[in-house]
Structure formats: structure tokens, C-alpha cells
GUTIVO-846491 format. One record per residue (C-alpha): residue in one letter; x, y, z. Coordinates in steps of 0.05 Angstrom, whole numbers, plus 5000, padded with zeros to 4 digits. Example, Ala and Ser with C-alpha at 12.3 -4.5 7.8 and 13.67 -1.06 7.14 Angstrom:
GUTIVO-846491
A524649105156;S527349795143;
//
This chain:
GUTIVO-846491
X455488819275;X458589469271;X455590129232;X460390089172;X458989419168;X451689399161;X451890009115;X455389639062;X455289029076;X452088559029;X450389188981;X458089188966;X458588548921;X451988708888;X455089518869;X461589278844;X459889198775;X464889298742;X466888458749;X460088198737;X460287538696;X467587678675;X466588368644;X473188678660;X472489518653;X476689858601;X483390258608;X481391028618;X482491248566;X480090698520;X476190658460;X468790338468;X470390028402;X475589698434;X472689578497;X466089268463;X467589158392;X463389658364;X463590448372;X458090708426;X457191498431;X455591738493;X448191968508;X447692698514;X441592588573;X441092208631;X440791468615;X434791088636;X434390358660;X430890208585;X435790588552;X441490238590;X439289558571;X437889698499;X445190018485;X447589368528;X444788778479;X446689168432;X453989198451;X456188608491;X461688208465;X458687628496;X451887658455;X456387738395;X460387118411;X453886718413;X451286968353;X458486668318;X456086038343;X449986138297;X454086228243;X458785688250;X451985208271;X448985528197;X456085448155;X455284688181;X448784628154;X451584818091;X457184408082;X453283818092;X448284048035;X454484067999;X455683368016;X449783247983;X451483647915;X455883577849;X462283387869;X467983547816;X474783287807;X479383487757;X488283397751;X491383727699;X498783607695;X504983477648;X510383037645;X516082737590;X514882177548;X519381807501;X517882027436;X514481347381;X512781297314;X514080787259;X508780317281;X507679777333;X511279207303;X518779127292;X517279197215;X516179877227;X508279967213;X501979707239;X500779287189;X501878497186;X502878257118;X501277457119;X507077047129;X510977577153;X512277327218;X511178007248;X513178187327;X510478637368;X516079137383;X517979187459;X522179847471;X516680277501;X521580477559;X527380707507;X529181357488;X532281257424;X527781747384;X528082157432;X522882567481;X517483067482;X513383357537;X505483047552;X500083327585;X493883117597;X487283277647;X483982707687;X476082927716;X469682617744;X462782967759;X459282587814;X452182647844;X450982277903;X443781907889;X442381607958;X446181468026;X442081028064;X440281668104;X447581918130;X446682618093;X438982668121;X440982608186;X447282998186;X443183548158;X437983498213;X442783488267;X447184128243;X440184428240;X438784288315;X445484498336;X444085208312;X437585248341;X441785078406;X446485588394;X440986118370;X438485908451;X445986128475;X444486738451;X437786798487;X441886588551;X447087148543;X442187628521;X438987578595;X445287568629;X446788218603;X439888418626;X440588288694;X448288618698;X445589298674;X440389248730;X445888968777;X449789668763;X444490108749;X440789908810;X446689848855;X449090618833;X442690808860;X443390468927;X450690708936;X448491388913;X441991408957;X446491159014;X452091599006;X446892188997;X443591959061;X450791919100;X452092609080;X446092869110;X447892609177;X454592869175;X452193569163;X448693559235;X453093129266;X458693659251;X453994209275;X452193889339;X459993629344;X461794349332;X457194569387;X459593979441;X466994259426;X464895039450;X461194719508;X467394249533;X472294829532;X467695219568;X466594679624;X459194609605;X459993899583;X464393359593;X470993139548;X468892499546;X462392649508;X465993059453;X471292489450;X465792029434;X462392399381;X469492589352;X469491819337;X463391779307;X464092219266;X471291999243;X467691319238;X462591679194;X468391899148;X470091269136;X463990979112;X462991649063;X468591439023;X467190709026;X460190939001;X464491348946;X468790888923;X462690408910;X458890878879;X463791048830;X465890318820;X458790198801;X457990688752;X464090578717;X461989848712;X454390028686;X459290478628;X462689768608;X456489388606;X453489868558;X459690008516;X462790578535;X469990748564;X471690908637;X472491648623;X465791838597;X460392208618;X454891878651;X448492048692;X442291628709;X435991868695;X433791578761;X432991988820;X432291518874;X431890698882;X424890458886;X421589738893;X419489498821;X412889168816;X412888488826;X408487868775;X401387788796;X401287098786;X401086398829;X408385958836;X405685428804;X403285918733;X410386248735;X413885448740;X409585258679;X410985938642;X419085848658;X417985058631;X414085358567;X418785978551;X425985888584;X431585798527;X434285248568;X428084878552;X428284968481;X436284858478;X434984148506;X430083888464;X433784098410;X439183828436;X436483118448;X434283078380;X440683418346;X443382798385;X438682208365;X439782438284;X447582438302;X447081738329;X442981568270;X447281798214;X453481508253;X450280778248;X448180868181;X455981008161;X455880208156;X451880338085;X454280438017;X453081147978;X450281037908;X452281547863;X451981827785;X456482177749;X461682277680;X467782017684;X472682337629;X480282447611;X485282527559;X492382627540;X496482917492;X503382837465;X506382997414;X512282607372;X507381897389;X502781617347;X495081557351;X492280857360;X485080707351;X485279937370;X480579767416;X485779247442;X491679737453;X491280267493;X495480857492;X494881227543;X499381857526;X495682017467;X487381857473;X481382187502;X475481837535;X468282097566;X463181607601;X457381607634;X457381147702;X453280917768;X455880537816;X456280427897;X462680657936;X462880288007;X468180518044;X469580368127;X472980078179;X467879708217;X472379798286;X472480558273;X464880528256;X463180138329;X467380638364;X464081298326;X457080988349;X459080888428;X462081568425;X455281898397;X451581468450;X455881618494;X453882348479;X446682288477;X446582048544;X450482658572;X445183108531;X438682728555;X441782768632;X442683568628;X436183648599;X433083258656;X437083688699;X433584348665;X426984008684;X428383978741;X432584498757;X429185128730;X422685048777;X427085118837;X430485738804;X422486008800;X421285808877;X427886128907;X425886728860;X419986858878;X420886678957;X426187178959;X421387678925;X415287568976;X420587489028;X424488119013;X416988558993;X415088389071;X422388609090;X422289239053;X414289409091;X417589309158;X424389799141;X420090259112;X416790399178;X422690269218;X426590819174;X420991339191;X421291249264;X429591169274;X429591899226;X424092139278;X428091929333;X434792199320;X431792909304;X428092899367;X435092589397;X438793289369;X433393679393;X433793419459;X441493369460;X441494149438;X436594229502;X440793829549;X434893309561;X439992739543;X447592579534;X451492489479;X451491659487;X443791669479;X444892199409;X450091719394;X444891129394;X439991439355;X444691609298;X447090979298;X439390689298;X437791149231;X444891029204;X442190209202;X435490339189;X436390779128;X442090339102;X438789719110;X432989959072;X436290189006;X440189539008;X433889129017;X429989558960;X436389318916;X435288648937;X428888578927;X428588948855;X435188298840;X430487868860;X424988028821;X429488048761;X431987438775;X424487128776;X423687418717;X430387068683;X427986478714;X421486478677;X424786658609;X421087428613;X426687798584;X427788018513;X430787418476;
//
């Protein structure tokens, strides 16, 4: 693989932070409020990795999304208390009415004298007296009493389903943990690289000067200075593909913790260095990830948001007993009052009762399909939680095998970066006293070129993977 390569190889997708999880940078220029939904000042000192993290969860769009959830998952809890409470009804309205008087029989009173052979007069829909506007107001005041446990389980279930929702927010809250050590960490590795590039380009252009005196003169050949002129054109290019990353990853850590593209930001960080990893057994950490990870709690919940949905759905074949008053009245003037108990007018009375009865309302098709669906649903539930089960130990195992793995890696660079930057000094020093050519200088700058990039990008790595054991076990703030 060639030199730029290996510099930047893998390290490139991990620096560009600015795309992590969907996080798309602001306009320069921007507003943070804008860019995160809330106003973030700048710090005034360099920014540690805690500091980083803290203004992150406390900006990120995506946390606030979740935490909507919640509040939808809490107003649903509510309206089905509400289901539960005093429901009132009430319709006021006005109309016209023919006007009556003189009596309900054709004698004009309503009276009967015996023998008189009275009738009963039958011109209600007549306007021959004219008309005159009627209003009236029609209400009930309802309590529901009992409902064969629909509200009960409703109630339970919209309680679950923000307990799963309070466990989204958990889950985003550690994604955005592990992007600002994505960008913070990567910054450092591009920035430790690019330092570390610059420092070989200093004596490369002193010894290239050198070369360049000695090939005029006749003291070396062309072909030597030719060769180090590409190098070090090569070496060019892989400074401002270190730049460009570097600056990519900053902006990127200044959208993940709220602020826009054109502020000023330094880490407090001097260097990349390996984070400690857990002192503790596989099998501990798998039990701790089983015992703390949100996913965990999001699918119990889940399961048994699901079995009180199934439960009120098959319980919507019951009747609701209820309580309540039951009034109305009406007014209009121009008709007469009647107080017979057999003739009701109804444009001129008032009523108010007391009742309790059962209302039993469904389509027993609609019902049968309602319950298959909610089945139907419970079964998709139960299969992703068995998934998390069995899932999430894996996620511990690759973790923390890429930690140990990557720890071991980092032991053997270590040493194998001391003895390539031994071994290109001596390689100048020799060069400068003719002992070797510049193919064998060329080597050795190559060799410490690799070893020293390969290290920072395997110390960013490794400090990934240990974050990502800890997201694995659920030891993040939630």
C-alpha cells in the first residue's frame, strides 16, 4: 500500500465528523440556534473531552426529538384518564316555531265540558297565528362506572410506551456520546499526524536542499535528487490531505456541540492518548450490558405495553356502564305551557334526570380484526426483544475483542514507532555523511512515515473501541 495511503487510510472515515449519524454541519455563517435549536456561546478556553460532551446532550436536536416522544407518550396517558372522567355534552341552538295558543281542542281551551263532543285540534304544522323564534339547550353529564377493563389497560399500555420512549432518549443520548469522541478524538489523530508530517518535511527539505547543491556540483547523482524531489512532492500531498481532515473534524466536533462553522474552537487536549480500558471479565461486562442497556429496558416495556394493548382490544367486546344527569329545555314564546303528563310539548318544557345504564357499542368484524392486528404486533415486539437478548452480548464481545486486540496493537507500534524515528535520524545522519544513498534515506522515511501514522490511527481506534464497549454495556450518562 502506498505512503498516503496508509497515513490516512482508515483514520479518514473515523475524522470526518462532520456526517456522523446524519448531523449535517451548518452554513458559515449560521446561527447555533439554528443549527441546534437552542443558542450555544462559544467557550472562551480550550474545550475538554467532558466539556465537549456535556454542551453536546445538551444541544442535540436528536435528544430533543426523543424527549417529544415523551411528551406525546405522557399527553396519551392523559387522554385516556380523560376517557375515564366526566364527560359533558351540551347543544344550545334556536330555531322558528309556529306560534299556539287557544287550547288543544278545536273548542278553543283545554277543557272538555261533558257532552261536548270535544276534538283534539290537528293544525300543529300551520302557521296561521303566526311564528316566533325557540331556543332551547339539550346536555348530559356522564361518568363512566366500569369498562370491563378497556380504560385499565389502555392506561397501562400508554404508560409503557413512554417508558419506551424515555429509553429512546437514553439511546440518543449515547449516540451523541460516542460522535463527540468520534470528532474530538479524530481532531487529535489528524492533528498529531499532520504535526508529525510537518516535522519530516522540515528535514526532508533541508537534506533535499542539500542533495540539490551537491547534484549541480557533480558530487551526487540527478537521479537521487529526482527521487527525493518526489517524495517530498508526495509528502505535500498527504499535508493537505492531513489538513483538510483536520479541519473537517473540527468543524464537525463545533456541530455536535452546537455551535456554527465559523467559531472559535481549540481542544484542551494536547496529544491523543490510549484511554484506560474496564478491569473486568467478558462474561461480568455481558451481564452488566443485559442489566443496564436501554434496549433492555425498552423491550420489556415494550412486551408488556403490548400484552395490556392486546388486552384492552379484546375487552372492546364489553359494554361500559356509566352514571350521569340527563337534562334539557326549551323555550318559546307565543305557545302555550302544558303540564299533562300525556302531552308533551316539546318547544316549551324543561326536564332534569338522574340515569345509569350500559352503552354496548361494536362491530364484532372490526373487533376480530383490531385483536389480530394487536397480536400481530406483539409478536413483532416479543421477536426484537429476543433479538436484543441476543444481540447486545455479541456487541460486548466484538467490543471488547477489538479493545484487547487493538491494546496489543498499540504495545507493538509503540516500539516499532521508536525504532523507525531512530532509524531515519541515523538514516539522515548517515546520508549527510555519505555512508548511504538517497534510496536507503528514502526507505527509512517512508518506514517512520507508516510507523508513526499507523500508531495515532490505532490509538484512535482503540480509544472507539473502548467507547463502543462501553455503549455496549449501557456505561454512558443516560
Amino acid at each position: 500500500m502506498k505512503t498516503s495511503e496508509r497515513i490516512l487510510e482508515r483514520g479518514r472515515a473515523a475524522l470526518i465528523a462532520a456526517g456522523l449519524f446524519g448531523i449535517a454541519p451548518p452554513v458559515a455563517g449560521q446561527s447555533a440556534e439554528i443549527a441546534s435549536g437552542a443558542s450555544v456561546e462559544a467557550p472562551a478556553e480550550p474545550i475538554t473531552l467532558e466539556q465537549a460532551t456535556e454542551m453536546a446532550l445538551s444541544s442535540d436536536p436528536r435528544i430533543d426529538e426523543q424527549r417529544a416522544n415523551v411528551a406525546r407518550a405522557q399527553a396519551l396517558i392523559e387522554r385516556v384518564k380523560g376517557e375515564g372522567g366526566v364527560r359533558v355534552s351540551a347543544n344550545l341552538y334556536a330555531g322558528i316555531a309556529p306560534k299556539a295558543s287557544d287550547g288543544i281542542f278545536t273548542n278553543g281551551s283545554n277543557t272538555c265540558p261533558p257532552d261536548d263532543g270535544c276534538t283534539l285540534r290537528d293544525d300543529s304544522m300551520d302557521f296561521d297565528q303566526g311564528v316566533t323564534v325557540t331556543s332551547g339547550l339539550t346536555a348530559t353529564i356522564i361518568q363512566p362506572l366500569y369498562t370491563f377493563g378497556k380504560l385499565e389497560n389502555y392506561e397501562k399500555a400508554a404508560r409503557l410506551k413512554r417508558d419506551v420512549n424515555q429509553s429512546e432518549v437514553s439511546i440518543a443520548r449515547g449516540k451523541t456520546w460516542l460522535t463527540v469522541r468520534r470528532a474530538y478524538w479524530g481532531y487529535l489523530t489528524a492533528r498529531d499526524t499532520h504535526e508529525m508530517l510537518m516535522g519530516v518535511k522540515r528535514q526532508v527539505d533541508r537534506t533535499r536542499d542539500d542533495m540539490r547543491e551537491d547534484a549541480e556540483a557533480g558530487r551526487a547523482p540527478m537521479s537521487q535528487l529526482y527521487a527525493l524531489e518526489s517524495g517530498a512532492a508526495q509528502l505535500e500531498r498527504y499535508l493537505a490531505e492531513a489538513e483538510s481532515v483536520k479541519a473537517i473534524a473540527l468543524d464537525g466536533l463545533k456541530t455536535i456541540i452546537g455551535l456554527p462553522i465559523d467559531a472559535d474552537l481549540t481542544v484542551a487536549a494536547s496529544h491523543i492518548e490510549p484511554i484506560a480500558m474496564p478491569d473486568k471479565e467478558l462474561t461480568q461486562l455481558s451481564q452488566e450490558a443485559l442489566a443496564h442497556r436501554p434496549e433492555m429496558a425498552m423491550a420489556e416495556n415494550g412486551q408488556a405495553a403490548m400484552r395490556s394493548y392486546v388486552a384492552a382490544r379484546k375487552n372492546e367486546i364489553f359494554p361500559n356502564l356509566y352514571a350521569g344527569v340527563v337534562a334539557g329545555g326549551a323555550y318559546t314564546p307565543g305557545r302555550d305551557r302544558l303540564y299533562n303528563p300525556y302531552i308533551n310539548q316539546p318547544l316549551n318544557r324543561a326536564y332534569a334526570t338522574p340515569v345509569i345504564g350500559v352503552k354496548w357499542e361494536f362491530n364484532p368484524g372490526v373487533v376480530r380484526a383490531n385483536i389480530s392486528d394487536a397480536e400481530a404486533q406483539m409478536q413483532g415486539v416479543v421477536a426484537r426483544a429476543q433479538l436484543a437478548r441476543q444481540g447486545i452480548p455479541f456487541q460486548v464481545a466484538e467490543a471488547y475483542h477489538q479493545s484487547h486486540g487493538l491494546d496489543r496493537q498499540i504495545q507493538a507500534l509503540n516500539s516499532a514507532k521508536k525504532n523507525s524515528r531512530k532509524w531515519m535520524v541515523s538514516s539522515f545522519m548517515d546520508f549527510q555523511a555519505g555512508l548511504i544513498d538517497g534510496g536507503k534515506l528514502a526507505d527509512a522515511v517512508r518506514a517512520n512515515t507508516e510507523a508513526q501514522a499507523d500508531y495515532f490511527r490505532k490509538i484512535n481506534d482503540y480509544n472507539m473501541s473502548v467507547a463502543q464497549l462501553a455503549v455496549a454495556t449501557g456505561d454512558y450518562p443516560q
